[in-house]
C-alpha positions in Angstrom: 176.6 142.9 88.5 175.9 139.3 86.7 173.3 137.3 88.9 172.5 140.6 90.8 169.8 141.8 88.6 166.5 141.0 90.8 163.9 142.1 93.1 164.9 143.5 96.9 165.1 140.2 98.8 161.7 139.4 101.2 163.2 137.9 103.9 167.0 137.3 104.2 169.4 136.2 107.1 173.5 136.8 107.4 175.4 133.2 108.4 179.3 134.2 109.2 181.2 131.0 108.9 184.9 129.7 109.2 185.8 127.1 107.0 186.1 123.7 108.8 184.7 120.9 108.2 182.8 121.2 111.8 181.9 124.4 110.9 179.8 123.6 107.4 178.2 120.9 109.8 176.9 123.7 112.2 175.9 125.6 109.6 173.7 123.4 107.6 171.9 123.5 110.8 171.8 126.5 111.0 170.4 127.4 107.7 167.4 124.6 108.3 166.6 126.4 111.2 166.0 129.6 110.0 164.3 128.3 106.8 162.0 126.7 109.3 161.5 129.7 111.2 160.7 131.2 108.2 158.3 128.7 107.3 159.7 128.3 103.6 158.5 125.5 101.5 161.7 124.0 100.1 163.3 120.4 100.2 166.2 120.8 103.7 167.9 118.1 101.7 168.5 119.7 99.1 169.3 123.1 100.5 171.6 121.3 102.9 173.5 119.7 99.8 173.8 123.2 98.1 174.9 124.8 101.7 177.7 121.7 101.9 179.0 122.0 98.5 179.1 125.8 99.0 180.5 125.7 102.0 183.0 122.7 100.8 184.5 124.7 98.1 185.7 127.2 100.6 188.0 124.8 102.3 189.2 123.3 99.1 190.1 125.9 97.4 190.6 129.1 99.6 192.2 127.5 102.5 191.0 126.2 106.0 190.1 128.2 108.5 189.5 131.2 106.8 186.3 133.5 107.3 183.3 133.7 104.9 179.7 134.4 105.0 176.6 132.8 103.9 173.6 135.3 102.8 169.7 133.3 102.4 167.5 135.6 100.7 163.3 135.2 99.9 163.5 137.0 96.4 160.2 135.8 95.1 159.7 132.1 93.9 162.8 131.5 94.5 165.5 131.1 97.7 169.2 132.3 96.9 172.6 131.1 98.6 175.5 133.3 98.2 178.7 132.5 99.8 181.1 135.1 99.8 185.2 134.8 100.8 187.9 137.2 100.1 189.9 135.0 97.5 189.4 136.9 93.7 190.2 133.6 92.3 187.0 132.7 90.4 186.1 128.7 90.4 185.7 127.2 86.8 183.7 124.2 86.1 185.5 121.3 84.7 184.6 117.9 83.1 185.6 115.6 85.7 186.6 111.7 85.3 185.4 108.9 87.9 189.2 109.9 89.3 189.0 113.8 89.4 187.0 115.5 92.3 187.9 119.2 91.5 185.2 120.6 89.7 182.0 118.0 91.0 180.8 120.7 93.4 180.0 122.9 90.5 178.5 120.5 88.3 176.4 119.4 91.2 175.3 123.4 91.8 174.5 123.7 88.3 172.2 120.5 88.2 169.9 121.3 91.6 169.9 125.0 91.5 167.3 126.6 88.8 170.2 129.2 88.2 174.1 130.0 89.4 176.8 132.1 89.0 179.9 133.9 90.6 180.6 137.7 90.8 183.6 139.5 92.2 183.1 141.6 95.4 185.2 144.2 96.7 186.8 142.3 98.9 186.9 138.8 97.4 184.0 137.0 95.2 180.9 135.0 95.4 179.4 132.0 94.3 175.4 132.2 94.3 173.1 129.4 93.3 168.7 129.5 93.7 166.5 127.0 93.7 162.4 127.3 93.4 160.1 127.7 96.7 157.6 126.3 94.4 154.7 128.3 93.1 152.0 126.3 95.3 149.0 127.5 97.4 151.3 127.1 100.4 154.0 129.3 99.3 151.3 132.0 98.4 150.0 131.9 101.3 153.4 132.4 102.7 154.0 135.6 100.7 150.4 137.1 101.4 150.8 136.1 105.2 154.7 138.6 105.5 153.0 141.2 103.2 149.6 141.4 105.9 152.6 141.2 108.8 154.7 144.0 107.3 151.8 146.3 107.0 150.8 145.4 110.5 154.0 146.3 111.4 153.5 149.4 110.0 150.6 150.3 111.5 152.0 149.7 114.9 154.7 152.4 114.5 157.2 149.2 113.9 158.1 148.9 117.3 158.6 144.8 117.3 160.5 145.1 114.5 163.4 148.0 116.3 163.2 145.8 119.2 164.3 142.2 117.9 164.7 142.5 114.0 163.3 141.9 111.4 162.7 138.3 111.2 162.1 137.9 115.0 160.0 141.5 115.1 157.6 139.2 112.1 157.6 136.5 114.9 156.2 139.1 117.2 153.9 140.8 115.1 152.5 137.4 114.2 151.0 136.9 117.9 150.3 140.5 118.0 147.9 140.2 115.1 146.4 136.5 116.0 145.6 138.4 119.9 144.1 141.6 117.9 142.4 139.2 115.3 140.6 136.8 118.3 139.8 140.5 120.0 138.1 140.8 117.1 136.1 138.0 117.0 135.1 138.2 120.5 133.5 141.7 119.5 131.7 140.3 116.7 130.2 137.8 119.1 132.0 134.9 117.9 133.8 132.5 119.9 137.8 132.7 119.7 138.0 128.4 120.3 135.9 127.8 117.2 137.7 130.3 114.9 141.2 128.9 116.0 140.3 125.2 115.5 138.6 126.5 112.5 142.1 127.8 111.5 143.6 124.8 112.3 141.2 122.1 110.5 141.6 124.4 107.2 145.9 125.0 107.8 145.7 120.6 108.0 143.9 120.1 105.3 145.8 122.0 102.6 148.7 120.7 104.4 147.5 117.2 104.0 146.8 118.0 99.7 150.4 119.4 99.3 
C-alpha cells in the first residue's frame, strides 16, 4: 500500500479515540506523554499541531462522536501519525481563500510533516503524516540505548517484556540493566556513586550542546 513501504516500526503505541473536541484535547496529552516516555527527540508543539489537525479532520468531516484510532510509530529517523476511521471517503487538498476553512488542515500536514498520505483500510481509510526525530547524537544514542535494551531483554528470557509490554517491559529492563551494570562496577572495584554522577555530568553536558 502507498506510504506503507518502510521498515518494522521501533517502538509504537495504539491511541483509541472518539471524536470530540474534548477528546483530541486528551489526546494530545496523551501522545506527549508517551513520546516523553519514550524519550523521543521531537518538537511536542509541533506533534501536538499534527495530532489536532488529525484528530480535527475526523469531526469535520466523518461526523462527531464517532470512533477512530491514533497509531505513533519509531520507524527510524522519523516518527509517523496515522489516524484511521471507518469513512472510505478520502480527503482532497484544496486551495483555500482567507474565507474557506475546508482543506487548511491538509495544507498545514503537508507543510510540517517531511512526508503524508492517505490509504484505504479495510474498514475505513487513513491519513498518515512523519516528521524527522532529527539525526543528532541524542537521537543515536536513543536508537543504540532500545537496541542494547532489546538484547537485554533477550538474554533475560523476556520475562519484563510478557509481564507489562513492550514499552513498559523497556522501562523495566532499563533498571534491570543500570542494577546489573553498577553490580558490575562494584566487582571491578569501582565505586557505583562516581560511575552514576559520571553518567550524569556526561548525559548534561551533551544535553546542554543540543
Amino acid at each position: 500500500m502507498p506510504g506503507y513501504e518502510v521498515a518494522e516500526p521501533r517502538l509504537r503505541c495504539v491511541l483509541p479515540f472518539e471524536a470530540a473536541p474534548a477528546e483530541v484535547r486528551l489526546l494530545r496529552r496523551a501522545v506527549v506523554r508517551q513520546l516523553g516516555q519514550w524519550g523521543m527527540p521531537v518538537a511536542a508543539d509541533e506533534v501536538e499541531l499534527l495530532v489536532t489537525e488529525l484528530a480535527t479532520n475526523v469531526v469535520k468531516h466523518v461526523g462527531e462522536g464517532v470512533s477512530a484510532t491514533l497509531i505513533l510509530e519509531w520507524r527510524g529517523e522519523r516518527l509517523r501519525l496515522e489516524v484511521h476511521d471507518k469513512s472510505q471517503v478520502m480527503p482532497s487538498i484544496k486551495s483555500p481563500d482567507c474565507d474557506q476553512e475546508c482543506g487548511r488542515g491538509l495544507h498545514l500536514l503537508a507543510a510540517l510533516a517531511v512526508d503524508w498520505g492517505t490509504v484505504l483500510t479495510a474498514v475505513g481509510k487513513a491519513v498518515w503524516c512523519e516528521i524527522s526525530i532529527g539525526t543528532g547524537g541524542a537521537c543515536r544514542r536513543i536508537e543504540r540505548a532500545v537496541e542494547a535494551l532489546e538484547k537485554y531483554q533477550e538474554s533475560s528470557g523476556g520475562h519484563a517484556l510478557r509481564r507489562t509490554g513492550r514499552v513498559a517491559g523497556l522501562d523495566e529492563s532499563a533498571v534491570e540493566l543500570i542494577a546489573d551494570l553498577l553490580h558490575w562496577t562494584v566487582a571491578r572495584g569501582h565505586d557505583p556513586d562516581d560511575i552514576l554522577d559520571r553518567a550524569q555530568m556526561h548525559y548534561e553536558a551533551e544535553a546542554d550542546a543540543a
